[in-house]
C-alpha positions in Angstrom: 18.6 92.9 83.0 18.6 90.5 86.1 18.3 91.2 89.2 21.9 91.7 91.3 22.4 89.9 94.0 24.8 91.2 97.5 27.6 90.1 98.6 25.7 89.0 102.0 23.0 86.8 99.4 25.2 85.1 97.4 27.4 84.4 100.9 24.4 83.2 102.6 23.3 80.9 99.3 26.9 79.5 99.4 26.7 78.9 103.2 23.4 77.0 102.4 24.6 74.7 99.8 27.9 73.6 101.9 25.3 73.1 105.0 22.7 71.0 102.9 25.9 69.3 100.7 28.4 68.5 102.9 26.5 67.1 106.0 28.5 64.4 107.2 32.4 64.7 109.0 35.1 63.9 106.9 38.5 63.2 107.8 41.4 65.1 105.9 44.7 64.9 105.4 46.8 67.8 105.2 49.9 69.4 105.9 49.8 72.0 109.1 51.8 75.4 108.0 50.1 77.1 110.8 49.0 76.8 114.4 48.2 79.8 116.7 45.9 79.8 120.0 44.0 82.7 121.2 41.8 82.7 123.8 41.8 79.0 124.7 40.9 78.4 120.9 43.2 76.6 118.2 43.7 78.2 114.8 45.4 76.3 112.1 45.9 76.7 108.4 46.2 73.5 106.1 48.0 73.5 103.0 48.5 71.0 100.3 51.9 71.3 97.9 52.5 69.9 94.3 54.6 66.6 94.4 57.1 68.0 92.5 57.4 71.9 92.4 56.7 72.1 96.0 54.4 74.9 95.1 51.0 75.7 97.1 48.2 74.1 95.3 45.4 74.5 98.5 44.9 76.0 101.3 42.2 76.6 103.6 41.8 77.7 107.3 40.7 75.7 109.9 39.9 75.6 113.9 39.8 73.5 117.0 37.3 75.2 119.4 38.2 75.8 123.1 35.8 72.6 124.3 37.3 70.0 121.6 41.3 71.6 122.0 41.5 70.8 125.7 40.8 67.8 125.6 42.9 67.0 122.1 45.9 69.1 122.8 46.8 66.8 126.1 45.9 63.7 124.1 48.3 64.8 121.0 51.1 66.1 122.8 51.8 62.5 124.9 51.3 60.1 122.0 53.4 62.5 119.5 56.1 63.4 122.4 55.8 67.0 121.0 52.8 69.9 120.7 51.3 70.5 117.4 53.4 72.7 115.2 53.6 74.1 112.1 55.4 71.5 109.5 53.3 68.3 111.1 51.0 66.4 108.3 47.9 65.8 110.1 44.7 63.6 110.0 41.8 65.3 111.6 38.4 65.5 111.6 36.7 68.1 110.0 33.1 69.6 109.4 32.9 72.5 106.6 31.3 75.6 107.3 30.8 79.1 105.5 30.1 81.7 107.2 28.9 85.1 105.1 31.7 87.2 106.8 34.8 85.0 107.9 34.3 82.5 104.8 35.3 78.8 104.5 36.7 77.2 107.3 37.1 73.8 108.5 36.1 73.3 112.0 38.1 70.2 113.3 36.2 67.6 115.8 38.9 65.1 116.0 43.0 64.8 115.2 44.6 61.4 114.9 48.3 61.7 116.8 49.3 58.5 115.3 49.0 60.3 112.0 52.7 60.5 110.5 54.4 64.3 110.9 53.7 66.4 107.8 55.6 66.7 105.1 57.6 70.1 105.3 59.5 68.8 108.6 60.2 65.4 107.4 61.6 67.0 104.0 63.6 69.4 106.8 64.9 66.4 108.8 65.8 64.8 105.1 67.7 67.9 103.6 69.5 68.5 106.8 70.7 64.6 106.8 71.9 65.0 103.4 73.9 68.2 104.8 75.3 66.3 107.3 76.3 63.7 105.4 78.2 66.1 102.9 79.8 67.2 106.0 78.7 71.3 105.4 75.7 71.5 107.7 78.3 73.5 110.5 80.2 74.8 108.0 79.0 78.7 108.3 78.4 78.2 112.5 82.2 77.6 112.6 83.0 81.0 110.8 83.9 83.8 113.3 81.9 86.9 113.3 84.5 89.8 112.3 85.7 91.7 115.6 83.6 94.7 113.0 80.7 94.5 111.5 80.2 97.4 109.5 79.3 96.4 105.9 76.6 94.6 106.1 74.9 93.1 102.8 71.3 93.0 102.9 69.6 90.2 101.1 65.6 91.3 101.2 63.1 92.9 99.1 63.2 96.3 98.4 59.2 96.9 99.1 59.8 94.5 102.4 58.1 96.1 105.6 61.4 94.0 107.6 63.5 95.4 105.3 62.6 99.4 106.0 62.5 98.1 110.2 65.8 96.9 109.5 67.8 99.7 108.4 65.5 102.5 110.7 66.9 100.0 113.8 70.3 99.7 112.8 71.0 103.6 112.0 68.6 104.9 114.9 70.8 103.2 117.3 71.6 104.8 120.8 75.1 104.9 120.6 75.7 106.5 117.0 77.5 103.8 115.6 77.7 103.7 111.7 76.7 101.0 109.3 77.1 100.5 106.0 74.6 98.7 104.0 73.8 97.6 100.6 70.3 96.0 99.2 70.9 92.8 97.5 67.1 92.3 96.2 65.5 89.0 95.8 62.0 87.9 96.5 60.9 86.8 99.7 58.0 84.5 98.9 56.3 82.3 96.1 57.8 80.1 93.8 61.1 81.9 92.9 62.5 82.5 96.2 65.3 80.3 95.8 67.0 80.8 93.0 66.5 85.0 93.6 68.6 84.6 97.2 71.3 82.3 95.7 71.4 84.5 92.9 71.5 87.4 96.0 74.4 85.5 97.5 76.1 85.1 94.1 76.3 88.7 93.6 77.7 89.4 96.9 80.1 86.5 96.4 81.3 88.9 93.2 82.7 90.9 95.8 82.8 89.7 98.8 86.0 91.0 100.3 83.8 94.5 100.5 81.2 92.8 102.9 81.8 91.4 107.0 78.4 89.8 106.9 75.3 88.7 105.1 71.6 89.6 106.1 68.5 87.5 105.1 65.6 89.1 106.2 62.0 88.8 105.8 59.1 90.6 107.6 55.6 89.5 108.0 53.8 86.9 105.8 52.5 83.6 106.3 54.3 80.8 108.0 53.6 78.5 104.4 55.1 81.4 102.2 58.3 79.7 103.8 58.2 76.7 101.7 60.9 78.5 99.6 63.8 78.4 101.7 63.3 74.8 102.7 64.9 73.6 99.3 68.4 71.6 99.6 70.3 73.9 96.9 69.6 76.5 98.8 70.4 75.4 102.3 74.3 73.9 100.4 74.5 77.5 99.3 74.1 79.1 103.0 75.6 76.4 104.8 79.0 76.9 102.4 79.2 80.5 101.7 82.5 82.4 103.0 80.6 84.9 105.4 78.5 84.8 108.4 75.1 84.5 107.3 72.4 86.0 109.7 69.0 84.7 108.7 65.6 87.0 110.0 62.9 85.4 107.7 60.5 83.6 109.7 58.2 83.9 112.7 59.5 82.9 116.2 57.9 79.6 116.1 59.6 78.4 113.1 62.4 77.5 111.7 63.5 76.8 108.0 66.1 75.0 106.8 68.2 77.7 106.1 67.9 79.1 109.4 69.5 75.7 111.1 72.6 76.0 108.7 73.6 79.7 108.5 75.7 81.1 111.4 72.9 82.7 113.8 69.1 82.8 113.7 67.4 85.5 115.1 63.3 86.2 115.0 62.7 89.5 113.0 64.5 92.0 110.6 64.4 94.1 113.7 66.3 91.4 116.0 68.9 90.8 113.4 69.6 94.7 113.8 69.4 94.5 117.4 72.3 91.6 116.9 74.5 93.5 114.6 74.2 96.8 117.0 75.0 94.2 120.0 78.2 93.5 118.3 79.5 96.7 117.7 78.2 97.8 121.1 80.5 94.9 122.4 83.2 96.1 120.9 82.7 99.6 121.4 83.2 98.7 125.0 86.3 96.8 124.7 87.5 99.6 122.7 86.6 102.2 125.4 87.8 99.9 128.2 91.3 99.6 126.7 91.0 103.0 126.2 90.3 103.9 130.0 92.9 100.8 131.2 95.2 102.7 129.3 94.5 106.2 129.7 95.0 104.9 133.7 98.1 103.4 133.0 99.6 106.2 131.2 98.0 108.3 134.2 99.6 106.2 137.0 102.8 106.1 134.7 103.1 110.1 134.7 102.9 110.0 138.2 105.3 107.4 139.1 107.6 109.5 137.2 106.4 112.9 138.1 107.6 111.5 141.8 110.6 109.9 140.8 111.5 113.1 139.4 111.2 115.0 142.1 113.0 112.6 144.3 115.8 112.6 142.0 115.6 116.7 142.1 115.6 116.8 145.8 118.6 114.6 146.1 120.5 116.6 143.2 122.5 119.1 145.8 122.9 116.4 148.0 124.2 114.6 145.0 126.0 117.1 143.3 127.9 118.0 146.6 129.0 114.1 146.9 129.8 114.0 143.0 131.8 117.3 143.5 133.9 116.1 146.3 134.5 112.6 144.8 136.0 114.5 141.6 137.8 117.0 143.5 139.7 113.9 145.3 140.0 112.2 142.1 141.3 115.3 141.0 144.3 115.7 144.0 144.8 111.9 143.4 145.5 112.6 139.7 147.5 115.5 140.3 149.4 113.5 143.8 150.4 111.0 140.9 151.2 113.3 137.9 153.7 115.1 140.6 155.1 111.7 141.5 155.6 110.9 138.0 157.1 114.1 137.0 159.5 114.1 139.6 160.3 110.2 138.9 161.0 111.2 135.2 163.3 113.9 136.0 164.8 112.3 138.1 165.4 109.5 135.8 166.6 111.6 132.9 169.1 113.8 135.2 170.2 110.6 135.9 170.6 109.8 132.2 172.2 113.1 131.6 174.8 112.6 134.3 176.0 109.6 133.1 176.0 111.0 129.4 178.1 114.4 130.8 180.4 111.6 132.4 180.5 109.4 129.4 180.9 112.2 126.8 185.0 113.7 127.3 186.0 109.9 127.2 184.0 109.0 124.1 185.0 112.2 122.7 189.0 111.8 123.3 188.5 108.1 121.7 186.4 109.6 119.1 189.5 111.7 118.1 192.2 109.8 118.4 190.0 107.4 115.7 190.1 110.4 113.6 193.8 111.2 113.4 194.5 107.9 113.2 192.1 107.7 110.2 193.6 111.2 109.0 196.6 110.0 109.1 196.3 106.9 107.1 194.5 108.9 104.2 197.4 111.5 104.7 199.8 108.3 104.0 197.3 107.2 101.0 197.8 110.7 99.6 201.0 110.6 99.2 201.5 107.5 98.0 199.2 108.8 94.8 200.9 112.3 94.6 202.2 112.8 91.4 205.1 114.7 92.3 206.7 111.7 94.3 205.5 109.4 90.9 208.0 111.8 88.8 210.7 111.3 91.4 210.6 108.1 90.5 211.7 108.7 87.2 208.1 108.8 85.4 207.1 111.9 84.0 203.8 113.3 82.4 203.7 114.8 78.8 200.5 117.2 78.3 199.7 119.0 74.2 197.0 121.5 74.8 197.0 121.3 78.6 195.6 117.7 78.2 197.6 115.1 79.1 199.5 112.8 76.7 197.9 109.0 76.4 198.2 108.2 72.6 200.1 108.8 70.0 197.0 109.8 67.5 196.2 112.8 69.6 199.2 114.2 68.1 200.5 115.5 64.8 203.6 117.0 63.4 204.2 120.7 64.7 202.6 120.3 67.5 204.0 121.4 71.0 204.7 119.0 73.7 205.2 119.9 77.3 206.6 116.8 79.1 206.6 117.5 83.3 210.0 116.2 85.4 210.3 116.1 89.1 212.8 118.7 89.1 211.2 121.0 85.6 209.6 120.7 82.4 210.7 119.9 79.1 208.7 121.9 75.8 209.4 120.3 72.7 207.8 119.7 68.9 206.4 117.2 67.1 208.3 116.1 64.0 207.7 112.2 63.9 205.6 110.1 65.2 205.3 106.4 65.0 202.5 104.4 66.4 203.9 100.4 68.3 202.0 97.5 67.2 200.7 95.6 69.5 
């Protein structure tokens, strides 16, 4: 069996091949995802992506030591017009080294500034151009946060340290107030990080009248694991969804594409807390400010009235004294005028009644004398019709049965007449009769 080597040994013979091999400076081009100083030294890490995926295909870390940075930095920053950043595609310089504990690294000697800006911020400046020219890239800026923000869906992975400092900041929050969240899960880096969020944002679309907000929120990781939210479908998908979108995915340095199109940006899961609990704080004191305006309104109200009262209390004998007087006079006025009137009618009607007692023996004495007179001519009328003074004029009245005579078929033979004169009565009996024609 052959001898094992260590760790340490086989570092050491790797270290020792790079140093013999690769003896000469060779200039590289790459794109920057990272760039961090510490302690007057410059730390970057260089990536390289596939043309088409967008994937990560290299990577490798790289440094500018204190003596070389102060004197590149200075030179970099006033031909570019900007300090090296994370996004740039650089030309620089480089020596390869191994060393048997901090491993490969690329130690950089020299950085061209005339070098074109890397890829990931020119595919930036290209995908936001396209949003601007299909007019969305403010469309989620111009959508009002809700006056309350209280459902807030949370678009993160579930094993995501931001996620867990997310929901610890939001519920341990001084003033008690309550949130309601829900974990959309999607992945946060790698290849499929775009179409897990919009498929994310597609399920809170499913119901989105049950959410005020959305949260994208990433914690930790490196700055090149953000390649995924850089894509254009993703970015139409933010910059057009119907809620405010919150984004918390990167570092503070950087900024994604999604992160210039949703409505607010903030650092950390932690800060987009902070914001939501902001919010709610801001509105918890309007609320209690209202609250207070009112509660001294209501306050200064009560005693306006409470005095008001008690003037209009203190003036009630005074008042009640004036009222009683005003309606007693009202009262001798009323009965002054009811007198007046009495006295006016009676007057009136004894007036009436005089002339009627004056009037009446003289309407009487007429009245009579209309009566005989009328008396009189019926008395004349009555005689005229009296039957005794018709037989005196030679008529007379013949009766059978008591019923008086007025055709000759009422009779038959043997029956007894009784014919009435002015001076007596005549009884005889039917033994003919004959019937005129006419």
């Amino acid at each position: 069996m052959a001898e094992a080597l260590t760790l340490l040994e086989l570092n050491n013979m790797v270290s020792e091949v790079i140093d013999s091999s690769f003896t000469h400076s060779y200039w590289l081009s790459a794109e920057v995802s990272e760039v961090r100083e510490n302690r007057g030294h410059c730390y970057l890490e260089f990536v390289q992506k596939d043309e088409f995926s967008n994937s990560l295909i290299a990577k490798a870390r790289g440094v500018v030591w204190h003596n070389k940075w102060m004197l590149l930095r200075p030179c970099f920053e006033q031909t570019t017009g900007q300090p090296l950043s994370a996004g740039m595609m650089l030309l620089v310089q480089v020596k390869l080294s191994f060393h048997s504990l901090y491993g490969y690294t690329l130690t950089v000697n020299d950085i061209d500034p005339t070098y074109t800006l890397g890829d990931i911020a020119k595919r930036r400046r290209e995908i936001i151009s396209k949003l601007k020219e299909e007019g969305i890239d403010q469309m989620n800026k111009e959508l009002e946060l809700p006056r309350l923000l209280q459902r807030i869906a949370v678009i993160s992975s579930a094993t995501a340290a931001g996620y867990g400092d997310f929901c610890d900041q939001l519920n341990a929050n001084e003033k008690g107030l309550v949130f309601y969240t829900r974990l959309f899960p999607a992945l946060m880096q790698g290849d499929g990080v775009e179409s897990s969020v919009i498929a994310a944002l597609d399920a809170v679309m499913n119901d989105v009248l049950e959410w005020d907000v959305v949260v994208i929120i990433r914690g930790g990781g490196s700055v090149s694991d953000l390649s995924g939210f850089d894509t254009l479908r993703l970015a139409e998908h933010v910059a057009q969804f119907p809620l405010p979108v919150i984004t918390g995915i990167g570092h503070e340095r950087d900024d994604t594409v999604i992160d210039m199109v949703a409505h607010t940006r903030v650092k950390t899961p932690t800060a987009a807390a902070e914001l939501l609990i902001h919010h709610q704080e801001a509105e918890l004191s309007l609320v209690d400010d209202f609250s207070d305006r009112i509660t001294g309104y209501v306050e200064r109200r009560l005693a306006d009235e409470r005095n008001r009262l008690n003037l209009i209390v203190g003036r009630m004998p005074a008042i009640y004294t004036l009222f009683h007087q005003r309606q007693q006079n009202r009262l001798m006025q009323i009965t002054s005028l009811i007198h007046r009137d009495i006295v006016g009618i009676l007057q009136t009607d004894k007036n009436k009644l005089d002339l009627i007692t004056a009037r009446l023996p003289l309407q009487v004495n007429a009245r009579l004398q209309n009566e005989q007179h009328r008396l009189k001519l019926i008395s004349l009328r009555l005689r005229a019709v009296d039957p005794v003074n018709i037989l005196k004029q030679g008529y007379s009245i013949t009766q059978v049965g008591g019923k008086s005579l007025r055709s000759v078929s009422q009779l038959k033979k043997g029956d007894e007449m009784v014919t009435f004169l002015a001076d007596g009565k005549v009884v005889s009996e039917v033994t003919e009769m004959e019937k005129s024609k006419s």
